[in-house]
C-alpha positions as CSV (number, residue, x, y, z in Angstrom):
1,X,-134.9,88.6,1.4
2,X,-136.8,92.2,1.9
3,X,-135.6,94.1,5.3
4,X,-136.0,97.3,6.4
5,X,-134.2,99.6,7.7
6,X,-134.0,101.9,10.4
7,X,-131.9,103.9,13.1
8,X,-131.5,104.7,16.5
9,X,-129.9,107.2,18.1
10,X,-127.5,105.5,20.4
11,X,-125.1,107.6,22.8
12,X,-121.5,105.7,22.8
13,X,-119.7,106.1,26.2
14,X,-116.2,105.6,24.6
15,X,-116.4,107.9,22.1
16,X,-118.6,110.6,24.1
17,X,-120.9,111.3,21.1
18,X,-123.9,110.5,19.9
19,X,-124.6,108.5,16.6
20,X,-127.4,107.3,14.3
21,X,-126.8,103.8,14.6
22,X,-129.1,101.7,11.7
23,X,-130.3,98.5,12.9
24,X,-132.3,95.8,11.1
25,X,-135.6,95.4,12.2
26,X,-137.4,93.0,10.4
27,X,-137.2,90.4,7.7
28,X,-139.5,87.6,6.2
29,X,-139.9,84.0,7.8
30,X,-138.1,81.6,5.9
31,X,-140.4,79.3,7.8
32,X,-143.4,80.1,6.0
33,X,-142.1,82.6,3.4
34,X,-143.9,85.5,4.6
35,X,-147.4,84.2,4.4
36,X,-147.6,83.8,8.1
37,X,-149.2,80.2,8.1
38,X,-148.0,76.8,8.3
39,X,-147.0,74.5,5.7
40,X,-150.1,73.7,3.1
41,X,-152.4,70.7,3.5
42,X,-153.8,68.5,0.0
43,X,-157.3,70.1,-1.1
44,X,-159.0,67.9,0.0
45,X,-161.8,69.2,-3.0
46,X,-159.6,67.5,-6.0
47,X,-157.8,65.2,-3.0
48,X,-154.4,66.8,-3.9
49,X,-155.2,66.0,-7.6
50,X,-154.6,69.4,-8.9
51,X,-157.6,68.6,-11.1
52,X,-161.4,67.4,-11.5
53,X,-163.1,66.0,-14.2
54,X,-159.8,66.8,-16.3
55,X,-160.0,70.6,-15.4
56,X,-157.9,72.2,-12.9
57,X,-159.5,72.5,-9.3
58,X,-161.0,75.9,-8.8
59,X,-160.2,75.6,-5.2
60,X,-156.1,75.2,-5.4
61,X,-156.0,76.3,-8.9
62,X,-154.1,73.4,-9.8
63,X,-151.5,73.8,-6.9
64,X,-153.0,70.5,-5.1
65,X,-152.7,72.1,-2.0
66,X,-154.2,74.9,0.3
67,X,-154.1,76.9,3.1
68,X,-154.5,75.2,6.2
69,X,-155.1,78.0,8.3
70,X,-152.8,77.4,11.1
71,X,-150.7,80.3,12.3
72,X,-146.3,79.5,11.7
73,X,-144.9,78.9,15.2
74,X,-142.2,81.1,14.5
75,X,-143.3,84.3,13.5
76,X,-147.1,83.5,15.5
77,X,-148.6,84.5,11.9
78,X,-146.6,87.8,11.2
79,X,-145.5,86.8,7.9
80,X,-141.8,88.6,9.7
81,X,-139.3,88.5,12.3
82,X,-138.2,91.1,14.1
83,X,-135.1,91.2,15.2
84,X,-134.2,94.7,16.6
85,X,-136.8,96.8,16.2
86,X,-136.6,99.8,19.0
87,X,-133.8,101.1,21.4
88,X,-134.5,98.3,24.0
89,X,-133.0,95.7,22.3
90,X,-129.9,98.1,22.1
91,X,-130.4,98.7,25.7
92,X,-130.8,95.4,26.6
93,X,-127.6,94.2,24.7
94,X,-125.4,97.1,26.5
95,X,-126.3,95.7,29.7
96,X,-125.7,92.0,28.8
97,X,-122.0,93.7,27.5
98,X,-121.6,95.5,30.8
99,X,-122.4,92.3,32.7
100,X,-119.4,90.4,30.8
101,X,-117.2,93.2,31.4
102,X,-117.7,93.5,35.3
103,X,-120.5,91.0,36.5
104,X,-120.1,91.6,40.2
105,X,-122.4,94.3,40.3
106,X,-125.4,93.0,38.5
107,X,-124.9,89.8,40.4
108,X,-124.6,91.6,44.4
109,X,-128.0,93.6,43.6
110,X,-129.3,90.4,42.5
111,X,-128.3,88.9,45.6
112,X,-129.7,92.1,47.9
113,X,-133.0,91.4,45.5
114,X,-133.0,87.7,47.1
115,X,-132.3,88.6,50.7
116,X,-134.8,91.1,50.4
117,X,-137.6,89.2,49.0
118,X,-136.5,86.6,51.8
119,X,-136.4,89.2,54.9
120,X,-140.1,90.6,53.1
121,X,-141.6,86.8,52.9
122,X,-140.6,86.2,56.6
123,X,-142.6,89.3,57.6
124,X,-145.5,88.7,55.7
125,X,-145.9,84.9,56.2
126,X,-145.8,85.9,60.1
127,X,-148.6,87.9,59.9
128,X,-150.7,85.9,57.1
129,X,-150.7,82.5,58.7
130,X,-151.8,84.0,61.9
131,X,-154.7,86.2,60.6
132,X,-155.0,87.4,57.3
133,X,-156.2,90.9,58.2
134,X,-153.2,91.4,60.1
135,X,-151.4,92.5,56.6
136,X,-153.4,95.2,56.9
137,X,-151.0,96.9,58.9
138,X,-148.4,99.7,57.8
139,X,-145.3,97.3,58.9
140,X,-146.3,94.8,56.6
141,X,-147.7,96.9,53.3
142,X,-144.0,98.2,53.4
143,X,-142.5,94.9,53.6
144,X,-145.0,94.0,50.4
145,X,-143.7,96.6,48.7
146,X,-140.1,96.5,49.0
147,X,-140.6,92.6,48.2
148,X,-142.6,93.7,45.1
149,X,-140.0,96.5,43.8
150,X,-137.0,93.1,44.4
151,X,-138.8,90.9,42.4
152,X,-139.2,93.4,39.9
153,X,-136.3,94.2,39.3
154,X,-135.0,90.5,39.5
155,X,-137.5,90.3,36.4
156,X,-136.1,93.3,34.7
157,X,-132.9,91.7,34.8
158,X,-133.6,88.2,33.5
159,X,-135.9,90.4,30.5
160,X,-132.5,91.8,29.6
161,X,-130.5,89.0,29.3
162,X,-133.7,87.2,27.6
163,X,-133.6,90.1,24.8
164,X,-130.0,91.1,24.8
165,X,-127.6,87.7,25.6
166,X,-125.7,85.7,22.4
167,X,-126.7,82.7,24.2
168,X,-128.5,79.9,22.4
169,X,-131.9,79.5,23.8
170,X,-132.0,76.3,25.5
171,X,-129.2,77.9,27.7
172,X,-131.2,81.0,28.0
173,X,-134.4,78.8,29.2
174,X,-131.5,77.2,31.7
175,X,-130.2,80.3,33.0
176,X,-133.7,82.0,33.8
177,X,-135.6,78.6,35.6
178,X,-132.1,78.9,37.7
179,X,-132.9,82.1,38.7
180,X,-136.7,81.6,39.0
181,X,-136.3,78.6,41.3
182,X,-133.7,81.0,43.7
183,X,-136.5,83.5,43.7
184,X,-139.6,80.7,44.6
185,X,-136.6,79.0,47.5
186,X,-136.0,82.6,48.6
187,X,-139.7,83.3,49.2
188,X,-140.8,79.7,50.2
189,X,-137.9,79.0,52.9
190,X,-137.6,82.5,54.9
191,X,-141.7,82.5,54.4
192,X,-143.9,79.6,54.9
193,X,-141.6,77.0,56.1
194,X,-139.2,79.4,58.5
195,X,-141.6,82.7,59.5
196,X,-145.0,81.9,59.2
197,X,-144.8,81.6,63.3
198,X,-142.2,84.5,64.1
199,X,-144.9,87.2,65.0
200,X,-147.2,85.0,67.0
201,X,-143.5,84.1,68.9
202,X,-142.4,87.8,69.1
203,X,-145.6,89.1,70.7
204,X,-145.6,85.7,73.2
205,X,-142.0,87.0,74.1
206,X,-142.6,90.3,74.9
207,X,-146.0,89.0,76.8
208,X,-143.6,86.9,79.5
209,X,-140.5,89.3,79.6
210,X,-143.4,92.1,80.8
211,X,-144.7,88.8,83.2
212,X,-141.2,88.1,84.4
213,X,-139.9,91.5,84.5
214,X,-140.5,91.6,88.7
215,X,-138.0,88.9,88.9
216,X,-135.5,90.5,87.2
217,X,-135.3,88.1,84.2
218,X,-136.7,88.3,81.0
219,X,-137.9,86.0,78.1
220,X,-135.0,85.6,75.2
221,X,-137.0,83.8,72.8
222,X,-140.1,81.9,71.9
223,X,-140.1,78.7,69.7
224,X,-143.7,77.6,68.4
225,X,-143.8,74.0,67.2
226,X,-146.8,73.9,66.1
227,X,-150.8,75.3,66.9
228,X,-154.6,73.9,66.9
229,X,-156.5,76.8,65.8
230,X,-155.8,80.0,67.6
231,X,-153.7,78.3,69.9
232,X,-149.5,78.1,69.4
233,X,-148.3,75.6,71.2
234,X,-144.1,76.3,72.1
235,X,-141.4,76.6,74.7
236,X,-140.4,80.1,75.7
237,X,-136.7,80.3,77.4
238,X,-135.6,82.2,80.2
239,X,-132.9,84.6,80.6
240,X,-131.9,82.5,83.9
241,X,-131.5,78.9,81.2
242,X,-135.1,78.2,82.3
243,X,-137.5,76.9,80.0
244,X,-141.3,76.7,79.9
245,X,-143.6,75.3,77.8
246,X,-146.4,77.3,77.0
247,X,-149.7,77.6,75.1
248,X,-150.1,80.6,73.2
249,X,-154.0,81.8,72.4
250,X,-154.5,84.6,70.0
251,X,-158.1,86.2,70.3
252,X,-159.9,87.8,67.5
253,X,-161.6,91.3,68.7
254,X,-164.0,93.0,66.7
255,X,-162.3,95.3,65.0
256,X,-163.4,99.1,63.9
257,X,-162.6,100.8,60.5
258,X,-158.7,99.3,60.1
259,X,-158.1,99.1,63.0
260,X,-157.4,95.5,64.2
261,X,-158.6,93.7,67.1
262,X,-156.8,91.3,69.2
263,X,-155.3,89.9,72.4
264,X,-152.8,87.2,72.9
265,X,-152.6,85.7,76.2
266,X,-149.5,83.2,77.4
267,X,-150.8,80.2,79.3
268,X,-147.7,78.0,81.2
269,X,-148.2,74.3,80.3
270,X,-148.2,72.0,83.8
């Protein structure tokens, strides 16, 4: 089996030095033998004689078979496999080491990562299932950004432990659809199903506290059930225990440059 060699320089915390350190980073399929196809198929010009007209087949030379042109699975036509070929992989498997050794840390900024992508999906979802151009605004592009940056580095994680973990594949597969499906719930539940109202409710809220205000009460939250169009239908509670159902109607107003345009307008439900 032909391999070749090479090294990387790899710094070595413990010993506080830096070393050549040779790693393998490449070596022949045994699936195909190097040729980088699949297993052979008859010639179909002899019909996997090996001969014709008692001559061997020009085609397959007398092998009875030939190419069949399909790439190997394994090495996706490479005719090699590498192994280890640059410092990530080294990388990668330091950080799988470090996790073993003291796992809490990777594990609490993977959990920040979540909350954050939750806490970013709530925002967004607010202002995207109330009018899409509302995004355009500075509150939310940070929110889409920090969101972006925790998924990222959720990813940049899992790539790690994908490159770097002694764990058989299948529980590799296991361990990152675990993670994937935390990341889709963390989006999903804070987002669609728990926020898409929250900024239609926070502007009705501060819409009656300023209405109420002479009274010396204010509104302490807004709950919208549900809405037909522009119009959020809820029940708004008072600081006194009261509680009113309302109808909530958001009004699109033309809108200059990126700058948006519109007016929300709390209407008490007889």
């Amino acid at each position: 089996m032909a391999e070749q060699e090479e090294t990387v320089q790899i710094h070595i915390k413990s010993l506080d030095k830096t070393i050549d350190f040779p790693v393998r980073s490449s070596e022949f399929c045994n699936t195909c033998k190097g040729t980088g196809t699949k297993d052979k198929k008859p010639c179909p010009t002899c019909c996997g004689s090996g001969w014709i007209k008692m001559l061997d087949c020009i085609r397959c030379n007398g092998t009875m078979q030939i190419e069949n042109g399909l790439k190997c699975n394994i090495c996706k036509g490479m005719g090699t496999i590498s192994e280890a070929k640059t410092k990530d992989f080294l990388e990668a498997r330091q950080f799988c080491e470090d996790f073993q050794k003291k796992p809490a840390k990777t594990i609490l900024i993977c959990l920040a990562c979540l909350a954050a992508l939750g806490v970013c999906s709530y925002i967004v979802s607010g202002y995207a299932f109330v009018d899409l151009r509302l995004v355009k605004t500075w509150f939310a592009y940070i929110a889409l950004l920090v969101g972006f940056v925790a998924g990222f580095r959720i990813l940049t994680y899992l790539h790690k432990m994908n490159v770097g973990s002694y764990l058989p594949v299948s529980k590799k597969i296991v361990f990152a659809g675990a993670v994937i499906a935390l990341g889709i719930a963390a989006i999903v539940i804070p987002g669609p199903v728990a926020g898409r109202y929250h900024w239609i409710e926070s502007e009705a809220q501060e819409a009656i506290s300023e209405a109420v205000s002479e009274h010396e009460v204010f509104c302490q939250k807004v709950k919208v059930s549900g809405n037909d169009g522009d119009v959020y239908h809820g029940v708004a509670t008072i600081s006194d225990g009261e509680e009113l159902k309302v109808n909530i109607h958001y009004r699109k107003v033309n809108e200059t440059g990126r700058k948006i345009g519109y007016s929300i307008e709390v209407e008490p439900v007889e």
